[in-house]
N, C-alpha and C positions, 0 to 999 in steps of 0.2 A: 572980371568977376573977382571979388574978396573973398574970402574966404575965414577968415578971421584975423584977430589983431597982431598973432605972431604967423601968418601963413604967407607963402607968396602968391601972386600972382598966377591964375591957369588961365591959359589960353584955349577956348574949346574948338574942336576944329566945325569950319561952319559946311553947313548942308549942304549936300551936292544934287541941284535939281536936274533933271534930265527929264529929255522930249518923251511924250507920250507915243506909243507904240502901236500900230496897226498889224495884226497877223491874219493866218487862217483866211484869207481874202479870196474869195470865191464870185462866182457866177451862178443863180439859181433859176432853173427853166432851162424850157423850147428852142431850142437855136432856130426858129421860124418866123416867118414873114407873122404879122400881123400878134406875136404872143408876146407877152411883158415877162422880160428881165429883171432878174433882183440881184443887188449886190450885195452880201454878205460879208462880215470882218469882226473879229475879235479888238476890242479896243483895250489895253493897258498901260499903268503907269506906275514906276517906278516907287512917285511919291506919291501916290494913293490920290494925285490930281483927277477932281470926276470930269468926265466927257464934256467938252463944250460943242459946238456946232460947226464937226468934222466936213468935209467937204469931199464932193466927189466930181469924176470924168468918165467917162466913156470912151471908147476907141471904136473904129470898125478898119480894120487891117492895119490896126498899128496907128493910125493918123485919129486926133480928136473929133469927136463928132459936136458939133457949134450947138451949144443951149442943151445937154445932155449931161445936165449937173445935178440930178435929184439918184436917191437912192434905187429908182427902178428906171426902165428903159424902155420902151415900143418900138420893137424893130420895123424896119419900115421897105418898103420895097429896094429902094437904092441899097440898102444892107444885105442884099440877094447874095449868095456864095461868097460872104468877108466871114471872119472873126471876128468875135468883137469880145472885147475886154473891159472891166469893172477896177477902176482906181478910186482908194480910198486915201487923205491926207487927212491923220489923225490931229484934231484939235482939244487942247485943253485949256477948263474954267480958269487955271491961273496957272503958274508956274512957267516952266517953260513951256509957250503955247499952241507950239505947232511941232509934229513932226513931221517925218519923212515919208515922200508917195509909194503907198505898195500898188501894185499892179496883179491882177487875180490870170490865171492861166488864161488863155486865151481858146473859147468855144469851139467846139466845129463851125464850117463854115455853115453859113445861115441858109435853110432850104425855101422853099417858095412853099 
């Protein structure tokens, strides 16, 4: 960048993008056989990047639950006495576009 005819030369320092931020990640509901879970989470970004199309998992005792990738969950019988847990991996529209997986406390175990 010039700045004028007798000026030197500034170098501006450049932006520093960083991952978007998942917090506050939670479980909402019933720990029961046939009731829907919701997953909850504070999404933010440093450089003001808006939310793109975060991505989620499930657990029940710690192990992934297969095809348990939307924002709510139906527990189901084989979920009988596990925990189960709500991960969110924050995605953003541009910048840096993924962050890091938070994992929400893990429920009581699931009753019948």
């Amino acid at each position: 960048m010039r700045l004028g005819r007798n000026s030197t030369e500034i170098e501006l320092p450049t932006p520093v993008n960083v991952a978007p931020k998942a917090s506050n990640v939670t479980v909402v509901g019933t720990a029961e056989v046939g009731q829907v879970l919701t997953g909850n989470y504070n999404y933010s970004d440093e450089n003001s990047d808006r939310e793109g199309i975060s991505t989620f998992k499930w657990y029940a005792n710690g192990v992934e639950i297969p095809g348990a990738t939307s924002l709510t969950y139906t527990l189901t019988p084989t979920d009988l006495g596990k925990t189960i847990q709500f991960q969110v991996t924050p995605v953003a529209q541009s910048g840096v576009l993924k962050g890091s997986a938070i994992k929400s406390a893990p429920t009581n175990p699931v009753t019948p």
